[in-house]
C-alpha positions in Angstrom: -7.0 9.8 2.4 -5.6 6.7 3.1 -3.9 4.4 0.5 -6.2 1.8 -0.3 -8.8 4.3 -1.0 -6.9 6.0 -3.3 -6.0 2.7 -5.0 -9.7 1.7 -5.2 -10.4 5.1 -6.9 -7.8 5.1 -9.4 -9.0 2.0 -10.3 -12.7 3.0 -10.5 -11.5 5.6 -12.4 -10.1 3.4 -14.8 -12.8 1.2 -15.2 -15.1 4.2 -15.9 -12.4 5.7 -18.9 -11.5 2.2 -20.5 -15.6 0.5 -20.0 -17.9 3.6 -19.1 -19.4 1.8 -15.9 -19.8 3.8 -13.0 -18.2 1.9 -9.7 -17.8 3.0 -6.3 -14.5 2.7 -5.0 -15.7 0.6 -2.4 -16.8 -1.9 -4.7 -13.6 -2.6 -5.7 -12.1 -5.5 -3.9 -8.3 -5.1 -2.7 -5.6 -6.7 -0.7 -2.1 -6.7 -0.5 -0.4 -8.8 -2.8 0.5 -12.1 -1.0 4.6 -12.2 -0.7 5.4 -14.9 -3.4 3.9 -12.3 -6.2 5.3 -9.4 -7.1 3.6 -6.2 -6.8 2.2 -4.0 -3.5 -1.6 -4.1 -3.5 -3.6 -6.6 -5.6 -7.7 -6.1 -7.4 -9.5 -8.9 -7.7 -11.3 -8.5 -10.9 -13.4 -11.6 -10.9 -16.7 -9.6 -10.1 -16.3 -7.3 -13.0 -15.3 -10.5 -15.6 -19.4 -10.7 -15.7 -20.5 -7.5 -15.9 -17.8 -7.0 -18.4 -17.7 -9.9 -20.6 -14.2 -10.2 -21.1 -11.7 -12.3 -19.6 -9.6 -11.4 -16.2 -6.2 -11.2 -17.9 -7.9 -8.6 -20.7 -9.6 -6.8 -18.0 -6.5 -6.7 -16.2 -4.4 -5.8 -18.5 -6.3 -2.9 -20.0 -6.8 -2.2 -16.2 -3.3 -2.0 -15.5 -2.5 0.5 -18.7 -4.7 2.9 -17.4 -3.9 3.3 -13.8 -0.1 3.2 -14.9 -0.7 5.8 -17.2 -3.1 8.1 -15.2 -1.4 7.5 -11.6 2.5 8.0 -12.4 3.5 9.1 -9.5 1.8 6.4 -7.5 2.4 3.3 -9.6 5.3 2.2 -11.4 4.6 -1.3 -13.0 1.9 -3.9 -13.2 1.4 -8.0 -13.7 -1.6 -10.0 -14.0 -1.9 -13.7 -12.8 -4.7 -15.4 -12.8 -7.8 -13.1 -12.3 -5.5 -11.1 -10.1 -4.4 -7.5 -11.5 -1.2 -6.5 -8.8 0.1 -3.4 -8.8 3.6 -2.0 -8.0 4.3 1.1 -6.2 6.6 3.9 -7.3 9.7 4.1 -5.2 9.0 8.1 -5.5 5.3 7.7 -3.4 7.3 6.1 -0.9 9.8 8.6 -0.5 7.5 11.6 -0.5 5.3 9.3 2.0 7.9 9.4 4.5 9.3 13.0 4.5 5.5 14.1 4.9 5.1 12.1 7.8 8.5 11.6 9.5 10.0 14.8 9.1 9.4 16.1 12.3 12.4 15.9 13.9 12.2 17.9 17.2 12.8 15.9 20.3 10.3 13.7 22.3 10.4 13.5 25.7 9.4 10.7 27.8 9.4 9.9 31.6 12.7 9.0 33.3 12.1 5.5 34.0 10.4 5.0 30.4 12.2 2.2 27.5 10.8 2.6 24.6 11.4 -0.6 22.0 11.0 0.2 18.6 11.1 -2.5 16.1 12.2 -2.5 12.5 11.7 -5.5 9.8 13.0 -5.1 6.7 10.4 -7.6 4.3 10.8 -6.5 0.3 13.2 -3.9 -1.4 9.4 -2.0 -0.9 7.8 -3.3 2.3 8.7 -2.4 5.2 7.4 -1.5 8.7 8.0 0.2 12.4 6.6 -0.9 15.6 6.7 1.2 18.5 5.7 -0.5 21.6 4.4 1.3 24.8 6.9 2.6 27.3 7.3 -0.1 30.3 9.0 0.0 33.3 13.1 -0.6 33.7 12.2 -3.2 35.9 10.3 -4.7 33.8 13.2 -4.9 31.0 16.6 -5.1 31.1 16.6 -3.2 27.5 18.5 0.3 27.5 16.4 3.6 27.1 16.6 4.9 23.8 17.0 8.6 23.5 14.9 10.2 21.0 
């Protein structure tokens, strides 16, 4: 299950416990939270202001309490600006995401004449990201060949 789908069903979840409306996950509109915020992912929650007849920052607050209190391992705090409920990761749901999917370390083997470029930005204490490009020719680049 991929992240964003979890997100969007935590929070449907919490909209169902704190409101009793039924919403599809996919109903849920999320993004990641644009760098001058803080928090990871972000809800919008102006299409349930309406249906809910409360205000974005009450919505988002009593949005917030839930999913903090019913996801603990996946979120750690919360904030709401504006209409906008963003949401903070645990550092904990990163760690375990890496060991489950980069723990494998036997060797990889590539051809002789292969360089393989790998990437590495460092954005937030939180965001970060790897970019491995396909393996090009030595003539081609003057880079060394990485053994992995």
């Amino acid at each position: 299950m991929s992240l964003a789908i979890r997100i969007k069903e935590a929070a449907a979840k919490a909209i169902k416990e704190a409101y009793a409306i039924d919403l599809e996950p996919q109903e849920i509109t999320l993004s990641q939270t644009k760098p001058e915020f803080e928090g990871d992912y972000t809800i919008v929650l102006f299409t349930l202001v309406k249906q809910l007849r409360k205000s974005p920052e009450v919505l988002g607050k009593e949005i917030g309490e839930k999913m903090i209190l019913s996801e603990t391992g996946l979120f750690s705090s919360y904030n709401v600006i504006k209409g906008f409920l963003n949401l903070s990761l645990c550092d904990s749901f990163y760690i375990q995401f890496l060991q489950e999917n980069f723990s494998d370390t036997s060797p990889v083997s590539f051809a002789a004449t292969a360089v393989i470029v790998v990437t590495f930005s460092y954005v937030s204490q939180k965001t970060f990201s790897f970019k491995v490009t396909k393996p090009v020719s030595q003539k081609k680049s003057k880079a060394s060949a990485l053994k992995v």
